[in-house]
C-alpha positions as CSV (number, residue, x, y, z in Angstrom):
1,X,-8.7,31.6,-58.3
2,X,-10.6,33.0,-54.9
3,X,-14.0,34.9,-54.8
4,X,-12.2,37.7,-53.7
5,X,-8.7,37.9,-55.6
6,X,-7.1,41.5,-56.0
7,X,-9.9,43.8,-54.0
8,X,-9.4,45.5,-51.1
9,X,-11.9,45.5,-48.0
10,X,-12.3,47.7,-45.3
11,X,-13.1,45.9,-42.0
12,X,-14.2,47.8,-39.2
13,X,-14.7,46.0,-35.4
14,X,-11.7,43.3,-36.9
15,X,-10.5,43.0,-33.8
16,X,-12.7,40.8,-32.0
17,X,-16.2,38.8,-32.9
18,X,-17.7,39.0,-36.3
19,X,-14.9,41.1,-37.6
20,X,-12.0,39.3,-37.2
21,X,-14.0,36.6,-38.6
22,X,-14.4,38.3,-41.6
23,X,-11.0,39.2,-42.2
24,X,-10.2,35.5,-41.9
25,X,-12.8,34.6,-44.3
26,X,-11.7,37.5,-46.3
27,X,-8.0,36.5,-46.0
28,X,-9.0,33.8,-47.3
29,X,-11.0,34.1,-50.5
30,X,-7.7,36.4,-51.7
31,X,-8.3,39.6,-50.9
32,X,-6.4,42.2,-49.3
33,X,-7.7,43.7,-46.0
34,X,-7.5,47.3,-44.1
35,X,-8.5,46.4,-40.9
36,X,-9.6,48.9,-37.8
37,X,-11.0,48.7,-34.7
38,X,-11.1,50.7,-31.4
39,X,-9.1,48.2,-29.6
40,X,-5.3,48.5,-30.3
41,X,-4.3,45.3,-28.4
42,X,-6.7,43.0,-30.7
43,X,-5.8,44.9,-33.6
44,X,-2.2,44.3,-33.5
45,X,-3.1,40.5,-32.7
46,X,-4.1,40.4,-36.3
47,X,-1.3,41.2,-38.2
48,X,-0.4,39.3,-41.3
49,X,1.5,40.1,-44.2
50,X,-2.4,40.0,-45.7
51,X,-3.3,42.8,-44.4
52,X,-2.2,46.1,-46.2
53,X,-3.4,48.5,-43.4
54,X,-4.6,48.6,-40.1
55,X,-5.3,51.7,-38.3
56,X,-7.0,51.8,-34.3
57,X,-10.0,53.9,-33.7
58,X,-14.1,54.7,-34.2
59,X,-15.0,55.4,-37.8
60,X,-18.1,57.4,-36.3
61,X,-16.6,60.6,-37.0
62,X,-14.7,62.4,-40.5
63,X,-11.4,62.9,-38.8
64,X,-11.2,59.0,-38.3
65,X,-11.8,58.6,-41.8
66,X,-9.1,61.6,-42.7
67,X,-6.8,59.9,-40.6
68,X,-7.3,56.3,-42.2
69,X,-7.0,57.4,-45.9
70,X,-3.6,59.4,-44.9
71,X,-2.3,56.2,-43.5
72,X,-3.5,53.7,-46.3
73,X,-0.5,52.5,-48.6
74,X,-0.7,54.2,-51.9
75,X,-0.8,50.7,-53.8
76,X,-4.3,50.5,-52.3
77,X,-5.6,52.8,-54.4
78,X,-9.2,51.3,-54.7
79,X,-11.3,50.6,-51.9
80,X,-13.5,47.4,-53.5
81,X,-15.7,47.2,-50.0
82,X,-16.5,48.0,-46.6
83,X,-17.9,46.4,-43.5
């Protein structure tokens, strides 16, 4: 059994750099991941069938958030942790 089994992260910046190594880490330790980042291109080259979610722009602003939770599959009910 992973660390992580059965929770769901948010990872903002996953991408590129220290986010997309996190959602490889993440991956990993069994959990499932909603990914973001501003950057479509390197968003899209993440895609796995890991990966419940991921959704392209700046989480500095509510309608970003809005817009995230709207798109989130409904199994992912429970957001376990962010970063």
């Amino acid at each position: 059994m992973a660390k992580l089994d059965n929770k769901v992260i948010l990872v903002t910046g996953a991408g590129r750099g220290i986010g997309k190594g996190c959602v490889s880490k993440i991956l990993l330790e069994g959990a499932n991941v909603i990914a973001t980042d501003i950057n479509e291109e390197k968003l899209n080259d993440l895609r796995t069938a890991s990966i419940n979610s991921q959704s392209q722009g700046s989480f500095s602003s509510e309608i970003s958030w809005v817009f995230l939770i709207t798109k989130t599959p409904s199994s992912t009910a429970v957001l376990d942790s962010s970063i």
